[in-house]
PLY file of the C-alpha trace (Angstrom):
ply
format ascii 1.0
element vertex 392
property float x
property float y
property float z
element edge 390
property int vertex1
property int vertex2
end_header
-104.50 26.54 14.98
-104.05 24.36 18.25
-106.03 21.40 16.29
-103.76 21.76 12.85
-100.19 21.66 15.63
-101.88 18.80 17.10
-102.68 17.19 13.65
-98.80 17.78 13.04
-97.39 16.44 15.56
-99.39 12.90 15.30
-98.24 12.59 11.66
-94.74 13.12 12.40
-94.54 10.17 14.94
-96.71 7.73 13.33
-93.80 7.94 11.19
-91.20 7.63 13.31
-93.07 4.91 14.17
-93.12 3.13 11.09
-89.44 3.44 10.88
-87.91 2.18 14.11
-89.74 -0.50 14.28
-89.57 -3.38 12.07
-91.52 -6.60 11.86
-90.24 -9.74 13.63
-90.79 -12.40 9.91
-88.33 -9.79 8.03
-86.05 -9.94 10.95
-86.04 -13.43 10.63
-85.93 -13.46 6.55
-82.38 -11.25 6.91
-81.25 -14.08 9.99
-82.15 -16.68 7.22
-80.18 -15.04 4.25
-76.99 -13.64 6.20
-76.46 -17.13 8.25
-75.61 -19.40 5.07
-73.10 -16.70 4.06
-71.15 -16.20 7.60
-71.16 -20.46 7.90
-69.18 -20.48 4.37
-66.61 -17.80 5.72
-65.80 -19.41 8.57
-64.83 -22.65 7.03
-63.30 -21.13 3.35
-62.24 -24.00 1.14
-58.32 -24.35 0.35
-56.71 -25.05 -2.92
-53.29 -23.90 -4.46
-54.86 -20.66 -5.09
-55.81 -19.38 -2.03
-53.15 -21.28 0.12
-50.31 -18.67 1.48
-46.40 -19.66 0.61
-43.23 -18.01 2.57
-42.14 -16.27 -0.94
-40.81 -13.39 1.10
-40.47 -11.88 4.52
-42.74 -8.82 5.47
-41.40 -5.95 5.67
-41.56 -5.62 9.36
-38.82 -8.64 9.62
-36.55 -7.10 6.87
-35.98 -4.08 8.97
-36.16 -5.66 11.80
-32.42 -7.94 10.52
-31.39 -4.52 9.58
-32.02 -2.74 12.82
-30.23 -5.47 14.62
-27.14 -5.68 12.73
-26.75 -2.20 12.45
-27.30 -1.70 16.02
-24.92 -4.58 16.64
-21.65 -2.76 14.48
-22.85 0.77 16.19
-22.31 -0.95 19.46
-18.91 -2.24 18.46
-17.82 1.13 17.30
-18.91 2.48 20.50
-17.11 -0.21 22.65
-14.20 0.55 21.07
-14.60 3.91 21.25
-15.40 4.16 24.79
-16.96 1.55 26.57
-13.72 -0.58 27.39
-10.47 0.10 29.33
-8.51 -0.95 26.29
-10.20 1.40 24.24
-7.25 3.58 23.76
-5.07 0.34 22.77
-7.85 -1.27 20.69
-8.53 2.75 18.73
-4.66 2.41 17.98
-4.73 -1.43 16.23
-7.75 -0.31 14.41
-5.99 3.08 12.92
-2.68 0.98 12.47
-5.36 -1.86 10.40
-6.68 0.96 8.19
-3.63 2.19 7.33
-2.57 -1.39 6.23
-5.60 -1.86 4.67
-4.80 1.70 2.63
-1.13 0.40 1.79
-2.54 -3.11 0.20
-5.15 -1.39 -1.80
-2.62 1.58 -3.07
0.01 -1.17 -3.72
-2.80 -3.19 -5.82
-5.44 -1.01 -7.44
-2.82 2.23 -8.19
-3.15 2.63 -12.06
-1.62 6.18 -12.46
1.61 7.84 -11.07
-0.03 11.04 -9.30
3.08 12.72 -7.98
2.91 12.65 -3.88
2.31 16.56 -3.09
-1.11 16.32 -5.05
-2.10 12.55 -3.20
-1.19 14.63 0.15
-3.28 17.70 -1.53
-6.23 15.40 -1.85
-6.04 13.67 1.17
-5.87 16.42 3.49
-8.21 18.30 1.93
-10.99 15.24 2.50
-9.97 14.94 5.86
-10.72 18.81 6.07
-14.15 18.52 4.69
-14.99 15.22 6.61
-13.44 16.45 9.95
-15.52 19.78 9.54
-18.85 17.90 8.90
-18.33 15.78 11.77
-17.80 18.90 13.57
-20.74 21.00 12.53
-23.03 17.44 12.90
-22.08 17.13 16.76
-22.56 20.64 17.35
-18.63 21.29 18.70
-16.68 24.12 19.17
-14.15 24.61 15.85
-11.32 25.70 17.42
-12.30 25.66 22.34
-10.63 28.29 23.97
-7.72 30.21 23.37
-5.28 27.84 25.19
-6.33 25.11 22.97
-5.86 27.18 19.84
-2.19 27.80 20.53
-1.95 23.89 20.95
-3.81 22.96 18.22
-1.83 25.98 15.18
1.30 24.13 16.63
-0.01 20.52 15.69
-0.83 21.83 12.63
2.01 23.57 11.91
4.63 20.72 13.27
2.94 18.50 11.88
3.00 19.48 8.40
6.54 20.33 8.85
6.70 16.54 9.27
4.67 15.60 5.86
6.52 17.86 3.94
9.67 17.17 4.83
8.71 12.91 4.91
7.75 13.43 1.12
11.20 15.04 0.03
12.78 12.49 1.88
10.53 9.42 0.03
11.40 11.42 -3.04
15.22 11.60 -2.58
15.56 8.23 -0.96
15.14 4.46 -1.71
11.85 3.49 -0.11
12.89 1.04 2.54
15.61 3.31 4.20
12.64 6.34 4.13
9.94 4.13 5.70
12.90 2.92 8.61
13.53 6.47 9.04
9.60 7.30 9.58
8.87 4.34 11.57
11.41 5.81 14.72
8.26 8.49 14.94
6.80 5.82 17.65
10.23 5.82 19.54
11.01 9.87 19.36
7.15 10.32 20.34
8.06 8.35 23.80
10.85 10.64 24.62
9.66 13.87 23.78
6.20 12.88 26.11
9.22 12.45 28.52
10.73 15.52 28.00
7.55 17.66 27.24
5.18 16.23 29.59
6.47 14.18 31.94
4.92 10.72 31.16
6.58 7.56 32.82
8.27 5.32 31.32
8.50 2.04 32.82
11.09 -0.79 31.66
8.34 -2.81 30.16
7.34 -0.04 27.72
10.94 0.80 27.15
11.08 -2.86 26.27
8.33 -3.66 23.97
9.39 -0.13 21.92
12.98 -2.13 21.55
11.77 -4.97 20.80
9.11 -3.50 17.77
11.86 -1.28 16.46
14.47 -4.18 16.27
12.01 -5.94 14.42
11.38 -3.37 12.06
15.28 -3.56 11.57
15.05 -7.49 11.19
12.27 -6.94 8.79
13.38 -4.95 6.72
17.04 -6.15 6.72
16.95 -7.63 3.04
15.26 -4.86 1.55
17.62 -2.21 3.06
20.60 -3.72 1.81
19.42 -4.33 -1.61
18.44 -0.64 -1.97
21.54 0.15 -0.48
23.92 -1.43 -3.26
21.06 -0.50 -6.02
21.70 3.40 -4.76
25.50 3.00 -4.47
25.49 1.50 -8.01
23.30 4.65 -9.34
25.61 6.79 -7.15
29.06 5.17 -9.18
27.72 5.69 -12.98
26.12 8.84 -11.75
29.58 11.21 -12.00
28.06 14.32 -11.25
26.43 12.76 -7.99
27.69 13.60 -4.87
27.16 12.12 -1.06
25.93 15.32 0.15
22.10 15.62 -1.30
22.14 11.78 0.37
23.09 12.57 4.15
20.55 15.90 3.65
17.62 13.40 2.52
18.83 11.25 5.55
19.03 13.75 7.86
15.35 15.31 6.74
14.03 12.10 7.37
15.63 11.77 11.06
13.84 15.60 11.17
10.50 14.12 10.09
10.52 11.68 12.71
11.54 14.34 15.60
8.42 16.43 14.56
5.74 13.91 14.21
6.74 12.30 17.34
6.36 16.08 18.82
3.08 16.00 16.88
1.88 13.01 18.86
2.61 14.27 21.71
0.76 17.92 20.48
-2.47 15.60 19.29
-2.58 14.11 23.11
-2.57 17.39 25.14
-5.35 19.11 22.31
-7.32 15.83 22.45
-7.28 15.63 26.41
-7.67 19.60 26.43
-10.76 20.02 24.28
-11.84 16.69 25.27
-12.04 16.59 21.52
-10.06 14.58 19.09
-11.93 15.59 16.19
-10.86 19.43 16.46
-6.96 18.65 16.26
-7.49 16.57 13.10
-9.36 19.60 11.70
-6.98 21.88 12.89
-4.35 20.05 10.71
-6.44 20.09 7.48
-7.40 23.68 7.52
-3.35 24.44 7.83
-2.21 21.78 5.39
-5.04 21.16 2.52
-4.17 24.89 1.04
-0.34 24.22 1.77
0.38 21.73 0.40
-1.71 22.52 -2.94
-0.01 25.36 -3.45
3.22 23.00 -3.31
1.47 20.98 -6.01
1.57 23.22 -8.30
5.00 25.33 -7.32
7.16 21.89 -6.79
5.67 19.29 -9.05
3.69 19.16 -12.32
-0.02 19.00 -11.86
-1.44 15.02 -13.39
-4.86 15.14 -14.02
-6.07 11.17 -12.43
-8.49 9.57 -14.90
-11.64 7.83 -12.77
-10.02 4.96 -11.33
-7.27 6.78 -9.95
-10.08 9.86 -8.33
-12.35 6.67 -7.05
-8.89 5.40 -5.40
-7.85 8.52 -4.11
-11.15 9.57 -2.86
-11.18 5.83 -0.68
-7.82 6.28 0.32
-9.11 9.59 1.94
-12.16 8.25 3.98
-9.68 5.85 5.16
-6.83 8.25 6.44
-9.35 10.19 8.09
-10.64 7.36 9.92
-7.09 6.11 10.43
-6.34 9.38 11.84
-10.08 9.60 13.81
-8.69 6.55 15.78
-5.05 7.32 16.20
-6.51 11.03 17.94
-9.18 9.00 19.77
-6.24 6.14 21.06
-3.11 9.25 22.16
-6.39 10.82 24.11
-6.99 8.02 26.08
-3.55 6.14 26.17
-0.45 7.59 27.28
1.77 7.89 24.05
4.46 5.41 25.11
1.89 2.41 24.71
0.23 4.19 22.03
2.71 4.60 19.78
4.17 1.32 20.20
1.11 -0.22 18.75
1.88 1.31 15.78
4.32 -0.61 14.80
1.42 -3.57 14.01
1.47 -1.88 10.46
4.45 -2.76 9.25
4.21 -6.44 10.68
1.16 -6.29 8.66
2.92 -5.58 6.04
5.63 -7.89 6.07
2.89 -10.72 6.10
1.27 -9.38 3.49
4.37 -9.39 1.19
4.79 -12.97 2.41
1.34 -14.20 1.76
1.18 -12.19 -1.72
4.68 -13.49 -2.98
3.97 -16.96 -2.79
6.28 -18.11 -5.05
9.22 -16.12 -3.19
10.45 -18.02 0.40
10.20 -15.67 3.28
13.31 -14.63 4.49
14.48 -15.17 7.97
14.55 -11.31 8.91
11.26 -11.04 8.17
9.93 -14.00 10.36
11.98 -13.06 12.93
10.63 -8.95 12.86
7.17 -10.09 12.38
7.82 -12.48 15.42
9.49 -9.34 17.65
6.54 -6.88 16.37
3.76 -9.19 17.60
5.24 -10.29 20.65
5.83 -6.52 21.49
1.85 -5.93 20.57
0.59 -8.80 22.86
2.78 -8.33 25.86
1.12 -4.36 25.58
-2.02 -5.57 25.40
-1.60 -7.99 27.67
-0.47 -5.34 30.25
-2.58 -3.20 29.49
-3.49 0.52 30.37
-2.52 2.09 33.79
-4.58 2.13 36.30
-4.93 6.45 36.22
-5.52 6.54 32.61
-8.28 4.53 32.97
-10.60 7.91 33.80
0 1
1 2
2 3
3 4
4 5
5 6
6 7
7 8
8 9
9 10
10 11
11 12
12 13
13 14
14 15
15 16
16 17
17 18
18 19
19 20
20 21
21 22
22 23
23 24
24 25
25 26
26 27
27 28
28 29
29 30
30 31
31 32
32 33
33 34
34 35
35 36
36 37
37 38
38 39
39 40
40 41
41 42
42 43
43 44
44 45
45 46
46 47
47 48
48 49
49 50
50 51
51 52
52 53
53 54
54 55
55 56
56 57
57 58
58 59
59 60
60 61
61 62
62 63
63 64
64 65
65 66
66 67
67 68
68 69
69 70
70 71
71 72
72 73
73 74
74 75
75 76
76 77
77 78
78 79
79 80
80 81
81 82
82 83
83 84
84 85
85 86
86 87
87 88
88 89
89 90
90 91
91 92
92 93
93 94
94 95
95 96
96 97
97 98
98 99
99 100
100 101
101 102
102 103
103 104
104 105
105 106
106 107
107 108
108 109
109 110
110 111
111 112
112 113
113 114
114 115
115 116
116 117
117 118
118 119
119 120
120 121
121 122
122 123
123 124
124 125
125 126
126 127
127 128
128 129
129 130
130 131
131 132
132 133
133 134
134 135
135 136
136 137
137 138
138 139
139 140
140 141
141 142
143 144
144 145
145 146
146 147
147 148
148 149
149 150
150 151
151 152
152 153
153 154
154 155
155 156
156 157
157 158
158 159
159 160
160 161
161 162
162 163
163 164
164 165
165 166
166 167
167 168
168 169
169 170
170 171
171 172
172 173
173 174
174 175
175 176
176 177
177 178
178 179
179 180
180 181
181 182
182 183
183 184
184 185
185 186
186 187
187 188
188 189
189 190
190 191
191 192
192 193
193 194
194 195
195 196
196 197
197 198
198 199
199 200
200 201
201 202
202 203
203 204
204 205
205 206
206 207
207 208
208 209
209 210
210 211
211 212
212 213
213 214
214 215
215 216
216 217
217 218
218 219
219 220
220 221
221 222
222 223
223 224
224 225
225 226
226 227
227 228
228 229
229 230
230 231
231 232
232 233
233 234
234 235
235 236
236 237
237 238
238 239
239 240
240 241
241 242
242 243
243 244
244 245
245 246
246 247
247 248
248 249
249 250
250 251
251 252
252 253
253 254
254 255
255 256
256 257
257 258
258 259
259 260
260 261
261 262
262 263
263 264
264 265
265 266
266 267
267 268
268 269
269 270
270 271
271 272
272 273
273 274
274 275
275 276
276 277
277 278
278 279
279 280
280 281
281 282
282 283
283 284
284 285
285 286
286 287
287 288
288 289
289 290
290 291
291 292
292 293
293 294
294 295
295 296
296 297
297 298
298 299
299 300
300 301
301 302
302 303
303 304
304 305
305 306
306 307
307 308
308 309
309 310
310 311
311 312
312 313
313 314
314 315
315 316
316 317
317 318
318 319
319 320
320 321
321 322
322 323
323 324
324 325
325 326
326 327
327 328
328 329
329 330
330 331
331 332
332 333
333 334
334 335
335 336
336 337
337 338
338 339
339 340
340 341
341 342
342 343
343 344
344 345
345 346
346 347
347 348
348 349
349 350
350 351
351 352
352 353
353 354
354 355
355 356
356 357
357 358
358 359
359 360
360 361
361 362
362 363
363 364
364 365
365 366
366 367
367 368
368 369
369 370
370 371
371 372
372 373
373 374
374 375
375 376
376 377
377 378
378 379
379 380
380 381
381 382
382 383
383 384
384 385
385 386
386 387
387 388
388 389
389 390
390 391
C-alpha cells in the first residue's frame, strides 16, 4: 500500500514536470514568430484610410464648452445676486429690463384681445406655481413666523388692491394718462418708507426721483395731450357722458399708486424679515391667482386664447416672475428711495424703443429730453451708489 502511494506520487510530478517546463528551441520558435508581428505594429503604414481627421470634437471637449459657459452665466446671476455692493441697484435695472423686454414682445407678437383680468389671472397664477417650486426646491419656510405672516397677508392684500384697481383705471382711461398715473408708484414708495419706516432721504435722492419723474412728464408730453383732445372729443359726441366716471378713474389711479408704493415698502420689511424674497412674491400669488379669476369670470367675458396667444402668455409669465424675483431681491438689499428710482429705466426704455421702431416718425423733443432726464437720474444713482450701512 506504501509502494502503490509511492508509485502515485512519482507519476503525478513527472507530470508536473512535463508541463512547467518547456524546451529552450520552441521558446525560441514562438521569439521567431511573435517578433516579425510586434516590428510591423510599431511602425503601421499610413494611407487615407487609416489617417485620423478633426471631423468632430470628443465628447469630453463638448461638455467641457458647456460646463464653462454655463458656469460662466451662473456666476453672473450670482454676482448680481449677491456678490457685489450694487447688487441691489443692478437686481432693480435687470427687473426694470425684463419688464421692457415683456412690453416690446406684448406690443409685437399680441395676436388676440384677451381682456386684462384673465392676462392678470394667468400671470399670477404662474408666478404662484413658479414661486412655490422655487420654494419647495430650496427647502424654505412657506410662510416664517407669525410676525412675517401679518407682513406678508398685507402685501398681498395691498397689493392686489393696487392691480385691481390699476386695471379699472387702464380700462376707463386713455393709456398714456393711466401709465403717468402708475409711474408716481416710485415717488409715493419714497415717502411712505419715510413715513412708515423711517428711511432717509437725502437731497440727491430727492433729486434724481425729480428729475426721472419730470422726464416721464417730458416724455410723455405729446402722447398725453393727444389722448387728452381724442377723450374730450369722445366726451362732446358722447351726450350721455358725464365728467364724473373720469375724475373717479383718475382718482383710482392716484389710489393705485398710494398702495403699490405701500406695497414696496411691505415687500422690503418681508424680504429683510424672512431674509426671503421669494416668500412675499408667493404670498401675493396665493392671495391674487384665485382673486382675480373669479373677477374673470364675474367682470369680463371669458376669451378662450388660441396657441399663439397661450405660448405668449405663458412667456410673459416666466418673465414677470423673474421681473418680480429681482425687484424683491433689489427693495431687500436697497433702501426703496434708490430702488424705486431705478425703475423709472423702463419707460426710458420705452421711449427709445418707440423711437428706434418708428423710424419713419421724427422723435419729438419731449421725448429726447425725458429720455435724457431718466438716464441722467439712473447714472448719477449708480454712480453714487448704495450707503455705506446697507451694504451688510
Amino acid at each position: 500500500m506504501a509502494s502503490a502511494e509511492s508509485n502515485h506520487v512519482d507519476h503525478v510530478v513527472e507530470l508536473m514536470e512535463r508541463d512547467l517546463s518547456p524546451s529552450s528551441s520552441d521558446a525560441e520558435a514562438v521569439s521567431e514568430q511573435t517578433t516579425p508581428l510586434l516590428i510591423q505594429a510599431e511602425a503601421p503604414k499610413i494611407n487615407i484610410f487609416t489617417a485620423s481627421y478633426p471631423r468632430r470634437k470628443p465628447r469630453d471637449e463638448v461638455t467641457r464648452s458647456l460646463e464653462s459657459e454655463t458656469s460662466s452665466i451662473t456666476q453672473f446671476i450670482l454676482w448680481v445676486w449677491c456678490g457685489s455692493r450694487y447688487s441691489g441697484l443692478l437686481c432693480m435695472t435687470l427687473s426694470s429690463t425684463i419688464y421692457f423686454l415683456m412690453e416690446v414682445l406684448s406690443s409685437n407678437f399680441s395676436v388676440q384681445a384677451i381682456p386684462l383680468f384673465e392676462t392678470a389671472f394667468t400671470r399670477c397664477t404662474i408666478i404662484l406655481i413658479l414661486s412655490y417650486l422655487w420654494l419647495r426646491r430650496s427647502e424654505q419656510p412657506l410662510f416664517g413666523t407669525s410676525q412675517v405672516r401679518i407682513i406678508l397677508f398685507s402685501r398681498a392684500l395691498i397689493g392686489y388692491m393696487s392691480l385691481s384697481s390699476f386695471v379699472y383705471c387702464i380700462q376707463s382711461l386713455p393709456f398714456s394718462q393711466a401709465i403717468v398715473l402708475n409711474l408716481t408708484t416710485p415717488v409715493l414708495a419714497s415717502i411712505m418708507s419715510r413715513i412708515f419706516w423711517h428711511e432717509k432721504l437725502k437731497i440727491a435722492e430727492i433729486a434724481g426721483l425729480a428729475c426721472s419723474f419730470f422726464g416721464v412728464l417730458f416724455a410723455f408730453q405729446e402722447m398725453l395731450a393727444l389722448q387728452g383732445h381724442l377723450a374730450k372729443a369722445e366726451e362732446g359726441s358722447n351726450a350721455n357722458s358725464n365728467g364724473f366716471s373720469h375724475i373717479f378713474a383718475i382718482l383710482l389711479g392716484l389710489f393705485s399708486a398710494i398702495t403699490g408704493g405701500m406695497t414696496y415698502c411691505l415687500i422690503r420689511a418681508g424680504a429683510k424679515a424672512s431674509n426671503e424674497p421669494l416668500i412675499t412674491i408667493f404670498s401675493f400669488g396665493l392671495l391674487a391667482s384665485p382673486v382675480t379669476g373669479i373677477c374673470t369670470f364675474i367682470f369680463e367675458d371669458f376669451v378662450l386664447p388660441g396657441f399663439q396667444s397661450i405660448l405668449l402668455m405663458l412667456v410673459l409669465g416666466v418673465l414677470a416672475f423673474f421681473a418680480e424675483v429681482m425687484l424683491a431681491r433689489g427693495l431687500q438689499l436697497e433702501r426703496t428711495c434708490k430702488a424705486a428710482n431705478v425703475l423709472y429705466l423702463e419707460a426710458a426704455l420705452s421711449q427709445v424703443w418707440r423711437i428706434l421702431a418708428l423710424s419713419n416718425v421724427a422723435a419729438s423733443f419731449g421725448q429726447l429730453v425725458g429720455c435724457f432726464l431718466i438716464v441722467l437720474s439712473f447714472c448719477c444713482t449708480m454712480y453714487i451708489g448704495p450707503d455705506r450701512e446697507d451694504m451688510g
